[in-house]
Every structure is written in C-alpha cells, then in structure tokens.
C-alpha positions as CSV (number, residue, x, y, z in Angstrom):
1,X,0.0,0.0,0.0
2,X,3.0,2.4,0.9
3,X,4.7,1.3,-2.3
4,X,1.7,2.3,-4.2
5,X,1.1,5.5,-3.0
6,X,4.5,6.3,-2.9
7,X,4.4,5.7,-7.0
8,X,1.6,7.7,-7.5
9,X,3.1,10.3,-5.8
10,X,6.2,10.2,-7.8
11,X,4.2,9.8,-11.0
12,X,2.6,13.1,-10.6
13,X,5.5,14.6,-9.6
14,X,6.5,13.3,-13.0
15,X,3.3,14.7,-14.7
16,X,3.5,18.3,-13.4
17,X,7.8,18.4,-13.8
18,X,7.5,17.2,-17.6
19,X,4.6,18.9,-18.5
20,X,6.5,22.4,-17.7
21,X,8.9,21.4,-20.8
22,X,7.0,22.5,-23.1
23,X,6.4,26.4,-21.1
24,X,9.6,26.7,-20.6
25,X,10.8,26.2,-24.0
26,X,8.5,28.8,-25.0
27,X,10.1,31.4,-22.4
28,X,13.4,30.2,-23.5
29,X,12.5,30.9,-27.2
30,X,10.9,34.4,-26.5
31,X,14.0,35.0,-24.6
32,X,16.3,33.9,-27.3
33,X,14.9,35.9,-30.1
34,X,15.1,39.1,-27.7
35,X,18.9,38.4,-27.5
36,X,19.4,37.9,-31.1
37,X,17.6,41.6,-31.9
38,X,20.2,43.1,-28.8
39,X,23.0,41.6,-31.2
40,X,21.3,42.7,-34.3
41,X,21.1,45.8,-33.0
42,X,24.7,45.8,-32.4
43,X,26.0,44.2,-35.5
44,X,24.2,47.1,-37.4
45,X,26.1,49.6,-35.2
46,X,29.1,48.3,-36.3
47,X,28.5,47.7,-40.3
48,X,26.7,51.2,-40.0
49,X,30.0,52.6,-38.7
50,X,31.8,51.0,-40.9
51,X,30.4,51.8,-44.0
52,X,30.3,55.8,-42.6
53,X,34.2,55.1,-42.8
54,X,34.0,53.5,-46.1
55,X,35.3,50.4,-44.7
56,X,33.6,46.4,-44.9
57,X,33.2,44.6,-42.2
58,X,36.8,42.9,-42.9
59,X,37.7,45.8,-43.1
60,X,36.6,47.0,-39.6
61,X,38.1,44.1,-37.8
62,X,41.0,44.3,-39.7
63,X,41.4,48.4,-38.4
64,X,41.2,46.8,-35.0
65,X,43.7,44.0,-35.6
66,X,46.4,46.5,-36.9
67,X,46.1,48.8,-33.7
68,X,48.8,48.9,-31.5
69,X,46.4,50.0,-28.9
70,X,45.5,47.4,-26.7
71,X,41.9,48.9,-25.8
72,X,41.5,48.6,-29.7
73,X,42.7,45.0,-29.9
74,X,40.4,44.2,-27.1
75,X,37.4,45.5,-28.5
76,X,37.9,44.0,-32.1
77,X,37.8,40.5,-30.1
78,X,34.9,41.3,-28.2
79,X,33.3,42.7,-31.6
80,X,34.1,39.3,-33.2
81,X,32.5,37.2,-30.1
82,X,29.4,39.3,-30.6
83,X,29.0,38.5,-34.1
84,X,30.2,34.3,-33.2
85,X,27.4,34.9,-30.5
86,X,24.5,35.5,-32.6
87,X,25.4,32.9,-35.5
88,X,24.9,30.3,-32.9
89,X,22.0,31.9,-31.0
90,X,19.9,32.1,-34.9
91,X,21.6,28.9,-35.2
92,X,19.5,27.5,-32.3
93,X,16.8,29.8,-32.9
94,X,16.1,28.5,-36.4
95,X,16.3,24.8,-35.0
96,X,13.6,25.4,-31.8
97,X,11.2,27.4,-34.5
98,X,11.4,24.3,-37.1
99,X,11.8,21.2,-34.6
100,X,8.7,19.3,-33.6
101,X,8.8,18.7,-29.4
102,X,10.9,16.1,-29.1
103,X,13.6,18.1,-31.4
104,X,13.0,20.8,-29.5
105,X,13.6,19.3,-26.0
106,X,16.8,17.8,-27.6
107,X,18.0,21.0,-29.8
108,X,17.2,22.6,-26.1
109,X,19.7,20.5,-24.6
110,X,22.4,20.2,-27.2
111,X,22.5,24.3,-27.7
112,X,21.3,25.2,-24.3
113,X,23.0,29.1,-23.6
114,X,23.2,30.0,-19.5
115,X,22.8,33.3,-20.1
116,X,19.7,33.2,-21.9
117,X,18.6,29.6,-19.8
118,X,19.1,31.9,-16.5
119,X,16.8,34.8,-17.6
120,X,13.9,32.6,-18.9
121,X,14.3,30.6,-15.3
122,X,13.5,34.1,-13.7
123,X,10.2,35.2,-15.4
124,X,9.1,31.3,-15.8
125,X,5.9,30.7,-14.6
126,X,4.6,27.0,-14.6
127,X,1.4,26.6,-16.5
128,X,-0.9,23.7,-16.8
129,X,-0.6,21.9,-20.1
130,X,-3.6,23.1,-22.5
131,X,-1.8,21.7,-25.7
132,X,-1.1,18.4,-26.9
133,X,2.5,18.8,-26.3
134,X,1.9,19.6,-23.1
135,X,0.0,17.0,-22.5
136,X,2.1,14.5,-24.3
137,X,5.2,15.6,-21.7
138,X,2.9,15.2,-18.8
139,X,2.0,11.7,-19.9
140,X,5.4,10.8,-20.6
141,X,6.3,12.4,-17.1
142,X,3.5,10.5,-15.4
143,X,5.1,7.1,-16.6
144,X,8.6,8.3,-16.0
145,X,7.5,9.3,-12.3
146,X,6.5,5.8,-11.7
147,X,8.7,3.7,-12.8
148,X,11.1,5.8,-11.4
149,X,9.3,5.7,-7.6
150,X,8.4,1.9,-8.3
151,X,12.4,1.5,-9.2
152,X,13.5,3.3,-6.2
153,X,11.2,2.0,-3.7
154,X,11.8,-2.1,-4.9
155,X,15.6,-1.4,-4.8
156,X,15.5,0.8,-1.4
157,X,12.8,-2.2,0.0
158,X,14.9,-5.3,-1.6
159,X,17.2,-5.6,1.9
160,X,14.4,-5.6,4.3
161,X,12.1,-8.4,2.3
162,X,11.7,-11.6,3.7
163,X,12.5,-14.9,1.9
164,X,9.9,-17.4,1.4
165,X,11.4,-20.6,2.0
166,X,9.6,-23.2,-0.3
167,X,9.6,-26.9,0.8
168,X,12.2,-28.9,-1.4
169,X,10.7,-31.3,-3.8
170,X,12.7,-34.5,-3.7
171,X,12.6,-35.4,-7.7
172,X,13.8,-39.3,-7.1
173,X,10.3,-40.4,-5.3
C-alpha cells in the first residue's frame, strides 16, 4: 500500500515536472529571439559605422587587428565574439522554430546558452498543459514518475524483504 502511493506520488510529480517542458521552452525561445535583436542591434552599429568610414566589415576588424592600442585589440575580439554569438544563437533559434517537441527538447539541450537559460528561469511561470504537447510531456512524465518511484522504492525495500522458503521437492520419489 505504501509502495503504491509512494508511485503515485512520484508519477505526478512526473506529470506536473514534464509537462513544464514544453512552457519553458516557450520562455526560453521568446528570450532567445530578444537576444538575437540586442545583437542585431549591435552588428548594425558596427556595419553602419563602418560603411560611414568607407570600410567592410573585414575591413573593420582588420582596423582593430592593426592597432597597436591594446583597448582597440580588445574591442575588435569582443566585436568578433558578438558576431560568433549570434550565428549560434539564430543557429539554435532556427532549429527550436522548425523542430517538432521532441527536437525541440533535444535541440534545447544540445544548444542550451546559460545566459539566456538563467533569464527565462527568472520570469518562468509554470502553466498547466492546455496543448497536446503539453500534454504529451505530462504523460510521458506520469510514466517516467512511476517507474522511477516503483524502481526506487523495490531497490531501497529489496534488503528488508523476507524470503519465502519453499519446501524442497525431492525429484527421485
């Protein structure tokens, strides 16, 4: 009775933890495309200052590269992780937008950014499922939660069980 209730405890623990995936991609995804129109932003700075100079953007790194002033070195790297920045963040963008949900749960994983991951985590609100992906998580969740809990508690229990000794059959009679 214990071990029952224990699993259905940990089965809708399963339920509400798995059907959140689906919400917090979405936050994750909202966050993501507010990053990658900060970089835009600053990408365009750059070409737009460039192209005042009469310079490419090769051209502009290259300017920095040359310097002999440190600050200007400095900045020309950072300028180059902005732009390496938002390749990969469109990168994952374009995968999330085009993935079905178990893509997405996976490109989420496999591209997962902190910086973007953290900010999501702090406006994330958890939201009962009201779509079938939401509701396909929770049932996958539900079943995970179980068998997990039903796992747990057999291996936890397995030291404390009593053996049944059965009565040996003597097979010459």
């Amino acid at each position: 009775m214990i071990k029952r209730t224990l699993c259905l405890a940990g089965a809708l623990f399963g339920a509400l933890t798995f059907s959140q995936v689906p919400e917090y991609t979405q936050y994750y995804t909202q966050r993501l495309g507010g990053a990658i129109d900060e970089l835009e932003a600053v990408i365009a700075r750059f070409d737009g200052d460039a192209a005042a100079s009469g310079l490419t953007r090769e051209e502009g790194f290259a300017r920095y590269d040359a310097s002999a002033d440190p600050f200007l070195n400095d900045r020309g790297t950072s300028i180059r992780r902005v732009f390496a920045r938002y390749d990969e963040l469109t990168t994952q963008l374009r995968e999330l937008r085009t993935a079905d949900p178990i893509e997405k749960t996976m490109s989420l994983a496999r591209y997962f950014d902190s910086d973007v991951g953290a900010a999501a985590l702090e406006d994330f609100t958890p939201a009962i499922p009201a779509s079938i992906e939401g509701l396909g998580f929770a049932v996958a969740g539900l079943v995970a939660g179980y068998a997990l809990t039903w796992g747990g508690t057999t291996a936890a229990s397995a030291p404390f069980r009593r053996k049944i000794r059965r009565p040996r059959v003597d097979a010459r009679r």
